[in-house]
N, C-alpha and C positions, 0 to 999 in steps of 0.2 A: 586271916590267911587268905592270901589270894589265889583263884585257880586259875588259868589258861585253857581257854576251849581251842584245841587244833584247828577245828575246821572255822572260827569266825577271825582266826590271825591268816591264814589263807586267804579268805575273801577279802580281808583288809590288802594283802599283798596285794591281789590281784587290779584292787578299784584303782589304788597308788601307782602302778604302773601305766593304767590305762588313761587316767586324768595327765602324767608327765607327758607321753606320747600325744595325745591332741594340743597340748598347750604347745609341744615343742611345733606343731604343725601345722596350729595358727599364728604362731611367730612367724615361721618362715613364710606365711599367706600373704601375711599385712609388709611385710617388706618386701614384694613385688610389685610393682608400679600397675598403673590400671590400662596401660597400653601395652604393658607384658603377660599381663593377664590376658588379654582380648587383642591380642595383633590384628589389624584390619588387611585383609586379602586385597591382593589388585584387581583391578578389576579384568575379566578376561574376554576378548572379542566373542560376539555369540557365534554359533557354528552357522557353518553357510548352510542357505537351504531353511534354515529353520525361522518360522514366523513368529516376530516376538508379541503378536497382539494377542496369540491363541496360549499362551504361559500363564495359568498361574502365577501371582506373586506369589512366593515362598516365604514365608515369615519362617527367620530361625530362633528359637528357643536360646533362653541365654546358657550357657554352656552352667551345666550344674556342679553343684562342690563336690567334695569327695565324700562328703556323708550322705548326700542327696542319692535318692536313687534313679539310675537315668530310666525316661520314659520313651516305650517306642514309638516314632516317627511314623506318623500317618504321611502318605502319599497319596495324590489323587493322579489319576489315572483316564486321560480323554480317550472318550472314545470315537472308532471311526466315522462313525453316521454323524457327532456334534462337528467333528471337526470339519468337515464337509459342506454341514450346513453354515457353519460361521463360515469359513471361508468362499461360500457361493455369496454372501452379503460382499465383500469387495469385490467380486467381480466386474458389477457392472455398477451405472455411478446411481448416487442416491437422489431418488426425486427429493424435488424442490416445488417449494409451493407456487402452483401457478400465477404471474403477474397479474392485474388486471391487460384485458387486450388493447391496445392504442384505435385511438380513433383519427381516421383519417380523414382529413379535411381535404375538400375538393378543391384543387387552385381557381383564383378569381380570376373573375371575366378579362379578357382586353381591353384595353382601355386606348381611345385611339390616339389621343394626345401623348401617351408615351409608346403607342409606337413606333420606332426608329426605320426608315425603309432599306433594303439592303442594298447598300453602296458599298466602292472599294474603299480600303480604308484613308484616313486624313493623310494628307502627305508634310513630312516633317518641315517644309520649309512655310506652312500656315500656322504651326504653330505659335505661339507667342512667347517668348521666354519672360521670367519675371527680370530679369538684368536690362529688357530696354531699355530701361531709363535712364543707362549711364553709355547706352550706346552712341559710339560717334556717329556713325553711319544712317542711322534710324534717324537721330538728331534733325543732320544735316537735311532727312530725306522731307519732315516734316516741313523746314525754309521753304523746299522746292515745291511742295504741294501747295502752302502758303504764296509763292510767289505764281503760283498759273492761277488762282483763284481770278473772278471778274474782280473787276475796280471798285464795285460797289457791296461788295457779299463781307461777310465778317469771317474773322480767322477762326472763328469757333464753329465753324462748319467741318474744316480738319482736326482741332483740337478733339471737340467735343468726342472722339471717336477713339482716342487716345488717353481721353483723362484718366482710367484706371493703372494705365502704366506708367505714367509721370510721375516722380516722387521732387522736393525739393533740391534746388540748381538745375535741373533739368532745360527748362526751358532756356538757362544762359547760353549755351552753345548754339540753340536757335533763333536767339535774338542777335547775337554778335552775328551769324551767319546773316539774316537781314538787313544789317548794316551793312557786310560785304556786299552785298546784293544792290545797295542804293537804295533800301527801303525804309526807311525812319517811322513812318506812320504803322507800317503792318507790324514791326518790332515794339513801339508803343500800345497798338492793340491786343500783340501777347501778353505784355504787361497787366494789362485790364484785366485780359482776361484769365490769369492767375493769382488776379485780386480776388474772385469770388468764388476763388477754392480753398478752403482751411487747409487744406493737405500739402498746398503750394507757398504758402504765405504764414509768417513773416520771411525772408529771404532776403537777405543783402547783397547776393550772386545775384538775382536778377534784375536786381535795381544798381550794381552797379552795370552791367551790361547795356542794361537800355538806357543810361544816362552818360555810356561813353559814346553809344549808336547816335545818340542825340546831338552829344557836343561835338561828333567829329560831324555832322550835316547842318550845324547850327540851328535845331530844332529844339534846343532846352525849353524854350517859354510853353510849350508843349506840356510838359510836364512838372505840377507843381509839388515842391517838396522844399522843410524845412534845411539849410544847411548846415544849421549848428548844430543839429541832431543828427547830422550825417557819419557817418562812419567811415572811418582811416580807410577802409577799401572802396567806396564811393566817392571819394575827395580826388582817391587818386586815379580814378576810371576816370571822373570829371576832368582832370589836369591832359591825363592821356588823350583822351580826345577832344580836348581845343588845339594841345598840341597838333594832332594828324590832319584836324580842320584847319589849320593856319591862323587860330587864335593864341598869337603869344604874348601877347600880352594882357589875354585874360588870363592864360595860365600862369602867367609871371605873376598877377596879382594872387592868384588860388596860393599859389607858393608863400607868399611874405604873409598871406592869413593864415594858415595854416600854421607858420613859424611864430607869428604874434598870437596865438593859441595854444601854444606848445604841441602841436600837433606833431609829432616826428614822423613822417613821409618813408618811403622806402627809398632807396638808392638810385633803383634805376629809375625812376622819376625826373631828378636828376639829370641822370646820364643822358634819358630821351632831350629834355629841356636843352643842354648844352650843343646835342650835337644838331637837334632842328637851328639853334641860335649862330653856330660857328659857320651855316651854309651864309649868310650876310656878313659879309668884311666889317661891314660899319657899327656893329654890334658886337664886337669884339669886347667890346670892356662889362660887358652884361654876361659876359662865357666867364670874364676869369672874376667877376664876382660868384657867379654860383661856383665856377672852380674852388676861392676859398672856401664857402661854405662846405663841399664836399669833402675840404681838406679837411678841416673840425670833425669831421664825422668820426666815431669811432666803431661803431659798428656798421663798419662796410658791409653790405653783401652785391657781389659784383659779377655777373658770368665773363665768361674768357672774351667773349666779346667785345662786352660792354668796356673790359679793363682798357683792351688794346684800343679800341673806339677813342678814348679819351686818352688815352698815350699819343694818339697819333694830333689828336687837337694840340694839347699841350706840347708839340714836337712843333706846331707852327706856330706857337705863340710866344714860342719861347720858354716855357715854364718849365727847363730840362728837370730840374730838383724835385716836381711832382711828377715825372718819368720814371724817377729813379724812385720814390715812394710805394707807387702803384705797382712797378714792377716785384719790387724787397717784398713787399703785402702778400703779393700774390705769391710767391714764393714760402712764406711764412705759414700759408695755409694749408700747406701740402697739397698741393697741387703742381702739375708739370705744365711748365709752361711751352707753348704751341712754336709749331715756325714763321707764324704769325708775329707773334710776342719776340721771340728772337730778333727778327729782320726789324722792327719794330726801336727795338729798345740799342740795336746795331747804329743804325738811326740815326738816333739823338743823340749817342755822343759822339757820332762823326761830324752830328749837324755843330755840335760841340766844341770841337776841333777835336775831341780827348782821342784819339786815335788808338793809343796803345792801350785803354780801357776796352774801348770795343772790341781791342783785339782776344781780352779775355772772354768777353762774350762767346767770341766766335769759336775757343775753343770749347767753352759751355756748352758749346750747341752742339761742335761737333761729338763730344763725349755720351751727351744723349739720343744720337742714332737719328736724329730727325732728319726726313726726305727734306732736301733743299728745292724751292718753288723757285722761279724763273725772277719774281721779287728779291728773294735773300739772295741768290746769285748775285745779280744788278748791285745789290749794296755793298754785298762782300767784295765785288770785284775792283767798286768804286772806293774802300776802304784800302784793298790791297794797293794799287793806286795811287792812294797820298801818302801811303808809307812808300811807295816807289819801291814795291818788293814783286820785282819781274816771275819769281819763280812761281810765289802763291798765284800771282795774278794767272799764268798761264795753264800754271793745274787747274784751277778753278774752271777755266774760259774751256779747258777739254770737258771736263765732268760735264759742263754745260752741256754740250755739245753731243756727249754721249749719253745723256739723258731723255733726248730728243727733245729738246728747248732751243727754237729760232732765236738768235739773240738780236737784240732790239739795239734803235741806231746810239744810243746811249753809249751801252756795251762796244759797239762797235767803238767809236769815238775815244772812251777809254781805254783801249788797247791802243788802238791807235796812238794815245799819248805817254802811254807807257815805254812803246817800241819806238819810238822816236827818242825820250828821253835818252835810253839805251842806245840810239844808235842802229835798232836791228832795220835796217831797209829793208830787207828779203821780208823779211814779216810785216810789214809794212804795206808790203805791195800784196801779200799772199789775202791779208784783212781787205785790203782797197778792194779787190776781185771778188771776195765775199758782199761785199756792200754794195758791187754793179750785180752780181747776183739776185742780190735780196732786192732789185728795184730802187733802190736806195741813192744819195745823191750828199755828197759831203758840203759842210758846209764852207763859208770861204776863209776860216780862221786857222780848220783842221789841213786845208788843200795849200795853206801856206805855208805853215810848219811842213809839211811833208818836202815839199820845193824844195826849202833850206836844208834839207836834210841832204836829199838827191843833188844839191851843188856839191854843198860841205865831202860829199861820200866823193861824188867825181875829179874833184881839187886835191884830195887826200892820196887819191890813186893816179894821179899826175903826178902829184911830187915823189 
């Protein structure tokens, strides 16, 4: 038989009740997350006024469970006199450990070679620039000091005074300048004496200069040097100056050595060689041998000079087709050709007979805006002329005129047989009055045509 004690089924109630309620209330603990447990505060600005050095850190207690029992919060509390004293430490700054002290050294003596006496200052035109040595002017100045020196002194008395601003080619401007000057020897002895500078030498700018200084005074034997070891810009300084000395036919031979070498020459070498040879009639057939050669050439290089130079040979030699070559070239290069080149190439096909060719010239010329010279006038007006075209001719002869261009007896002459052609007397005689003007005096071919003119006119007005 079983008995039942009242009061220990009570106590069983009561424990059963209290173990459900905790378990149900650490269920609900463990499913809140560990940042919803403990949310972190923002952080809040400190109040004004308040020093954060004199704070306390506050350590906080971790927030206790609900079985724990909470414990009271100690506070500390500063007092007036501490805070006082800690805040008299910032007031003023905190010593620092003394340096050692520097030792001072007493400045040394004067010394009399460096010192300087007090002048006004250097003035900019003693200066020396480092660019002398490509200067023209300085160049040139160095010939003229070189040229007063006595007969007997050496050039290295001005040199020697200069040689730190001299760099290589320097000295060619002042050799050629020597040359100009008629001095072959004092240009030889620059020479020398930029032989016995490494900073001067080797240089092929100065040896061709002083070996064209040479050959144009006939002073090569002066100077000895190998020529097959010579260089394509020494060949042709040599060539140049026998040219300018009146050696042509040393430099005719430099040439056919030079070509039996395979040497290729530059252009205007050439050019110089033709036109020194075309000043002798009798050598004519030695102009249009190197003519051919020139023609073979394919790499021309030719200034507007040099082109028209050899236009105008080949215009008296006849060689219209290398006229018209030289011209097409030069055009080909882009380049504009001059009113030089115009009047020129106007010319040759008149000299041609091709008339109505040159007359496209003329309006070439005229499309390109070029000033007409007192030359192209004279030719276009003697063009106008064999075409027998009064009108161009007379425009022409005004633009002359209102240019302020004297027209020459030529000019005259060709008007004159223009307006006779025609018929016009009045103009005829208004020209004749211009020509007692200008000093002038007809010849007897133009003063017989006019006669026949002046009957014909008076016989006309009789009948």
């Amino acid at each position: 038989m079983i008995l039942h004690c009242p009061v220990s089924s009570s106590l069983i109630f009561h424990l059963n009740l209290h173990t459900n309620r905790v378990t149900k209330l650490n269920a609900s603990q463990k499913k809140l997350t560990k940042n919803l447990r403990n949310p972190r505060r923002t952080k809040l600005p400190p109040d004004f006024g308040v020093n954060l050095f004199l704070r306390k850190p506050i350590t906080q207690p971790p927030s206790p469970s609900p079985l724990q029992e909470q414990e009271p919060e100690d506070t500390i509390i500063w007092e007036p006199q501490e805070i006082e004293a800690i805040s008299s430490l910032f007031k003023q700054r905190i010593p620092q450990k003394p340096k050692n002290p520097t030792r001072i050294r007493p400045l040394p003596l004067p010394q009399p070679h460096k010192l300087r006496p007090l002048t006004l200052p250097t003035p900019k035109n003693n200066i020396k620039s480092s660019s002398m040595y490509k200067d023209p002017t300085f160049l040139i100045s160095l010939a003229r000091e070189i040229k007063s020196l006595p007969e007997r002194a050496n050039v290295s008395i001005v040199l020697n005074k200069w040689v730190s601003f001299l760099r290589k080619g320097s000295l060619s401007t002042t050799i050629r300048e020597l040359g100009y000057m008629g001095l072959p020897e004092r240009a030889l002895q620059t020479y020398h004496w930029a032989e016995k500078h490494s900073h001067l030498v080797p240089d092929n700018r100065i040896l061709a200069s002083t070996i064209h200084v040479l050959a144009k005074h006939h002073e090569l034997k002066l100077l000895k040097f190998d020529n097959s070891l010579a260089s394509k810009n020494v060949i042709e300084a040599m060539i140049r100056g026998c040219i300018e000395g009146g050696w042509l036919n040393l430099a005719r031979k430099l040439i056919l050595i030079a070509k039996s070498n395979n040497r290729v020459l530059d252009s205007s070498v050439y050019v110089k060689m033709i036109l020194e040879i075309a000043k002798n009639p009798d050598k004519y057939h030695l102009v249009v041998a190197l003519l051919d050669e020139l023609k073979e050439r394919e790499d021309l290089r030719l200034s507007q000079q040099d082109c028209t130079s050899v236009m105008k040979i080949c215009v008296k030699l006849g060689r219209f087709e290398l006229v018209e070559c030289l011209f097409e070239w030069f055009k080909e290069s882009k380049r504009e050709p001059s009113i030089v080149m115009y009047t020129m190439m106007i010319h040759s096909r008149y000299s041609e007979m091709k008339y109505r060719e040159a007359m496209s010239v003329v309006w070439e010329m005229e499309e390109s805006n070029c000033l007409l010279d007192l030359p192209a006038y004279r030719v276009v007006i003697k063009l106008f002329v064999a075409l027998d075209d009064l009108g161009r001719a007379m425009r022409y002869y005004s633009k002359l005129k209102e240019a302020g261009f004297a027209p020459t007896y030529d000019i005259y002459r060709d008007m004159l047989s223009v307006y006779t052609a025609s018929g016009r007397l009045v103009k005829c005689k208004e020209i004749c009055k211009e020509v007692e003007d200008a000093g002038l005096r007809l010849d007897t071919d133009t003063s017989f045509r006019l006669s026949q003119l002046e009957k014909q006119t008076i016989e006309t007005i009789k009948n």
